[in-house]
Every structure is written in structure tokens, then in C-alpha cells.
N, C-alpha and C positions, 0 to 999 in steps of 0.2 A: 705808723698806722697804715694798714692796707685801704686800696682806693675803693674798694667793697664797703668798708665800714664807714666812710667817711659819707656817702650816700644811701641814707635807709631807704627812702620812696619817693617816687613821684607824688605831685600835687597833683589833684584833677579837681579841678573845678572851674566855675564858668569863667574866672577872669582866666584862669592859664588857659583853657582851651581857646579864647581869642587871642593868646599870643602864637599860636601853635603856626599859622601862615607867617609870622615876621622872625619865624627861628627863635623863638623866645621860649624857654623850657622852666617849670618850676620843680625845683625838690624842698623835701626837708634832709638837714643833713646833722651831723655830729654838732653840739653847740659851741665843741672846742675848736673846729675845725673854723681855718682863718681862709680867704681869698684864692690865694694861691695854692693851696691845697684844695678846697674846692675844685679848682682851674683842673690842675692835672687829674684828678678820680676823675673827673667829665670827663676829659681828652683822651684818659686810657681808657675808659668800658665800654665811649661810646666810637670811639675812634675820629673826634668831628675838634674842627680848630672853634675856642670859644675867643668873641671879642671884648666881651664885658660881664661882668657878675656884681650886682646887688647881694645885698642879705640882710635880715632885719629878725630879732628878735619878737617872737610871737607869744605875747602873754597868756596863761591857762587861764581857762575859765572856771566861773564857780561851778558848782554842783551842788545840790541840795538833793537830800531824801529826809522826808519828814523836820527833826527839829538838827539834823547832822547837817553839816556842810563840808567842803573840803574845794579844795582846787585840784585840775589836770594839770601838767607841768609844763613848762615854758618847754617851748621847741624853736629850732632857728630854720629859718625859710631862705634858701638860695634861688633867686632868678637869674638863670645862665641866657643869652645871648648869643647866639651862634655867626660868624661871620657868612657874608653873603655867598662868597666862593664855596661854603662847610655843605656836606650832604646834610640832612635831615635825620634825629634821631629815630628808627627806624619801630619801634614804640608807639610815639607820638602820631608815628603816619597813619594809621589804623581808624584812630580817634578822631582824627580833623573832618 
């Protein structure tokens, strides 16, 4: 799997944007995609040494229109961690 697909997008919102000064970055990413795989797609696109990665399964929510329902589909959330000595993803820096 290329490190492109293993990374769909950034998360933006208000808790990542306060981790954005401690080098703390969120994506959503592939659901197959394990730790160390996550690790290296970070380290090649963004060119920055990571220290640590979370991940956590994020369950869909419902959706209703009139008497239909349905769910959106589970997605998996990476919190990447940057080491102190790492530049900053250069992205991110815009936003803070």
C-alpha cells in the first residue's frame, strides 16, 4: 500500500487545533492500516521524525430522513505526535 493512501485527511477541529503547538497532529487514515504503517506514510510525506501514535476506531453515526435511517461508516482516527527535535508539519503551521 502506497503512503498516499494510507493517509486520506487531516482532522480539523477544535481539540486538534490545540494540539497543533505540542506537535500533536490528527488524521483519518485506512482502517486496515496498523501503527507502524501509519508511522512511515507520516515520516515519508511529511518528512518529520514521529514519537508516538494513538488510534482509536470512530463509530458512524445515525442519520435519519423522514421514517429511513441508515448509519455513516466507521472511520479510524490517527493522533501522530512529533518529536521535539521534528520541524513542524508545514500545513498545520498556517492554521495555528
Amino acid at each position: 500500500m502506497n503512503s498516499y493512501d494510507i493517509i486520506k485527511r487531516p482532522v480539523l477541529t477544535e481539540k486538534s487545533y490545540a494540539g497543533i503547538p505540542a506537535k500533536t497532529y490528527t488524521f483519518e487514515v485506512v482502517k486496515s492500516a496498523n501503527k507502524v504503517e501509519i508511522k512511515k506514510a507520516v515520516e515519508e510525506i511529511f518528512g518529520v521524525k514521529v514519537e508516538s501514535i494513538t488510534t482509536a476506531i470512530v463509530k458512524g453515526k445515525l442519520k435519519r430522513q423522514g421514517r429511513t435511517q441508515g448509519h455513516t461508516p466507521d472511520w479510524k482516527k490517527a493522533t501522530v505526535r512529533l518529536t521535539a527535535d521534528s520541524k513542524a508539519i508545514e500545513f498545520f503551521e498556517s492554521l495555528s
